[in-house]
C-alpha positions, 0 to 999 in steps of 0.5 A: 472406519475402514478397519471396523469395530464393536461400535460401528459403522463410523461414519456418520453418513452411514448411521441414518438407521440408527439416528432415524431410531433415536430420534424416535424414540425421543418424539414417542418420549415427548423430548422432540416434536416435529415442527413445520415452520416456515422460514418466513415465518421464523424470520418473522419472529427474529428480534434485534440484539444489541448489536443490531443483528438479527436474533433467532429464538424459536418461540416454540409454536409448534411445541404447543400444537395438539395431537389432531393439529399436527396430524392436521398439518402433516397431512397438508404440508407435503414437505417433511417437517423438521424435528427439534428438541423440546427443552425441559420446563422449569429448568433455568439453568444447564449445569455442568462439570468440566475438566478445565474450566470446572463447574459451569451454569449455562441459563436455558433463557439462551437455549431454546428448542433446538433443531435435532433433525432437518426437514431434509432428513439430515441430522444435526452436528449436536444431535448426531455426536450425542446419538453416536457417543451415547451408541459407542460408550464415549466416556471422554470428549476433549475438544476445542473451547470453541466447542464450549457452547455447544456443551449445554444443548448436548448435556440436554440430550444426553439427559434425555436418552436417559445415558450418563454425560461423558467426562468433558474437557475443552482445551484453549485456544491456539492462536498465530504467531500474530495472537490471532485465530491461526490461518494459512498464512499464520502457521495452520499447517495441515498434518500433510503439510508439515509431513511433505517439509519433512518433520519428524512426526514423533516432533510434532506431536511433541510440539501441539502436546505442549500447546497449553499443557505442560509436562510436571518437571517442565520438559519440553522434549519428549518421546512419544511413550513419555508423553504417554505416561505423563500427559494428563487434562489437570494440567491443561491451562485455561488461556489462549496459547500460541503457535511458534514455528521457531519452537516446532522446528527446535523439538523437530531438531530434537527428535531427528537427533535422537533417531537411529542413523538407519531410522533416519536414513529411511526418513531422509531418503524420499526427501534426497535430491539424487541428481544433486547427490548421487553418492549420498544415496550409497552411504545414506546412513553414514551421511546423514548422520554426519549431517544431522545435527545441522537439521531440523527436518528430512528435507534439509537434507538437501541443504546441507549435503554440500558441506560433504560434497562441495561444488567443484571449482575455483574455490575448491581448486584454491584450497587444493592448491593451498594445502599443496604449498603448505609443507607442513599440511603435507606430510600430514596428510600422507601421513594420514593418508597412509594410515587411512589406506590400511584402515578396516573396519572403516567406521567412525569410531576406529577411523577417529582413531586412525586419525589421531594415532596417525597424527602421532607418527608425523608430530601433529596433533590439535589444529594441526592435525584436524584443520588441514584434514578436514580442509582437504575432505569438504573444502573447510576447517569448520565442520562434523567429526572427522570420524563421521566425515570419513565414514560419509565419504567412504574409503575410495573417496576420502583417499581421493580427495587427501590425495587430490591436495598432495599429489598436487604438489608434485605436480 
């Protein structure tokens, strides 16, 4: 609506001309007629269903009223009247053609005239997308199925202006984790919502993608210009389908490891707890990359950091202490350290092999080699590659950290 088109204004507040003309149209065509019933008067008319509510079906008495009748009660109704939608005689049932669901007959006995214009001047929804699809050449209307009902009433006014109907196609149903119809409470997350707990945006759309739609080789991961090219309404299911928060956090985990290390260091960083991690925010992309694998979404971030940054004390003085009374954990790690200190390029892919070539020298290799090193730089023996834990770090700090355990033992 801000940007503007060939077929604007696109709001519909701001289409009262363009309604007011339409409508019209179909009075001087004999498809509309104003009516001035009163609620009382319809309220009279309702019947009871079998389900003992109160049935609205208009029983058309305005419909019948002659020229001079209506010129009659405009003059001496000061209200405006509502104008409602004259259903064509002799036609018993409404028949369409939709994408998903295929040929459907809705009977006009469940129809009656419709509302089309408030006695307040405001249209109604099926009157307003119908004027607006038909002023814009909407070719295509894909919606909800609970829209399905609304389809016969549309196709009838569609038929009225005299335009061809659209294409329609009506998806299923998304229900909760539960099988009910989603709430808050049960996963209907807001795009905002989702947004500000740090999904990849290219994972969501991903993940609603394959609420009742599948892909023809059945992959479930898929880029944004994948989904593109293959998605398609032939092969959107018929049945309700439901919402899996475990599902949408595992593709939004897929596409957070397929970003780029400077892609996700820019997602990453609105997220960064900074007062936390102070030295994250100057090596994010190294960082984050050796933490990815971890996460899922850009806010947990924080929850994984302190794998890189473990909490100061006694724990972390313990392991300090034990590498430092171990001979062996020792020199390797001098070893290691010596050959780290003349390092350049300090990058993952040559520090990997820094490591190893100074494994060599002093006879370690395998758990030997990794254990003590890894345990001297985050505290444990579990964790990411060492290449991508020494280029997190940076050189000052890692050095810092090996030495923190040998020096000890000197001391």
């Amino acid at each position: 609506p801000g940007v503007g088109g060939p077929f604007g204004p696109y709001r519909q507040s701001e289409r009262a001309r363009q309604h007011r003309a339409q409508i019209e149209s179909l009075v001087d065509a004999g498809r509309a007629y104003p009516c001035y019933c009163t609620e009382a008067q319809l309220e009279a008319e309702a019947g009871i269903g079998k389900d003992g509510r109160r049935i609205h079906h208009y029983s058309g008495r305005c419909r019948r009223l002659t020229a001079a009748e209506r010129a009659a009660r405009a003059a001496t109704t000061p209200e405006a009247p509502a104008i409602r939608f004259a259903v064509p005689d002799g036609l018993d049932t409404v028949d369409i053609i939709d994408d998903v669901y295929g040929a459907i007959s809705f009977p006009t006995s469940d129809i009656d005239d419709f509302i089309i214009r408030r006695s307040d001047h405001r249209v109604t929804y099926n009157f307003a997308v119908v004027a607006d699809d038909v002023a814009m050449e909407i070719t295509h209307v894909i919606r909800g199925v609970g829209h399905l009902s609304n389809t016969p009433k549309q196709a009838l006014l569609f038929d009225a202006m005299e335009r061809p109907r659209p294409i329609f196609a009506h998806l299923p149903t998304v229900l909760g984790p539960d099988g009910r119809k989603l709430s808050k409470r049960e996963g209907a997350a807001a795009v905002a919502e989702l947004r500000a707990r740090g999904y990849p945006a290219d994972g969501v759309l991903n993940y609603l993608s394959l609420l009742g739609w599948s892909h023809p080789e059945e992959r479930e991961v898929l880029s944004r210009s994948e989904l593109i090219d293959s998605i398609s309404v032939d092969r959107v299911g018929r049945s309700d389908t439901q919402m899996d928060p475990e599902k949408l956090h595992w593709i939004a985990g897929q596409h957070l490891a397929m970003e780029s290390p400077a892609a996700l260091a820019a997602h990453v960083a609105p997220f960064l707890d900074r007062t936390r991690f102070p030295e994250a925010g100057t090596n994010l992309e190294a960082v984050v990359d050796a933490v990815r694998t971890r996460m899922a979404t850009y806010r947990e971030v924080n929850e994984q950091l302190p794998l890189l940054y473990p909490e100061k004390g006694p724990e972390l003085d313990t392991v300090r202490s034990e590498l430092a009374a171990d001979d062996e954990a020792c020199r390797t790690l001098a070893g290691v350290a010596l050959a780290l200190a003349k390092a350049e390029p300090w990058q993952e892919a040559s520090l990997g092999r820094v490591v190893r070539e100074a494994g060599k020298t002093v006879g370690a290799r395998g758990a030997a080699l990794f254990h003590p090193l890894r345990r001297a730089l985050i505290g444990t023996e579990q964790g990411p590659d060492l290449g991508k834990i020494l280029a997190a770090l940076g050189k000052d700090e890692a050095l810092r950290r090996i030495r923190a355990c040998t020096e000890r033992r000197s001391v």
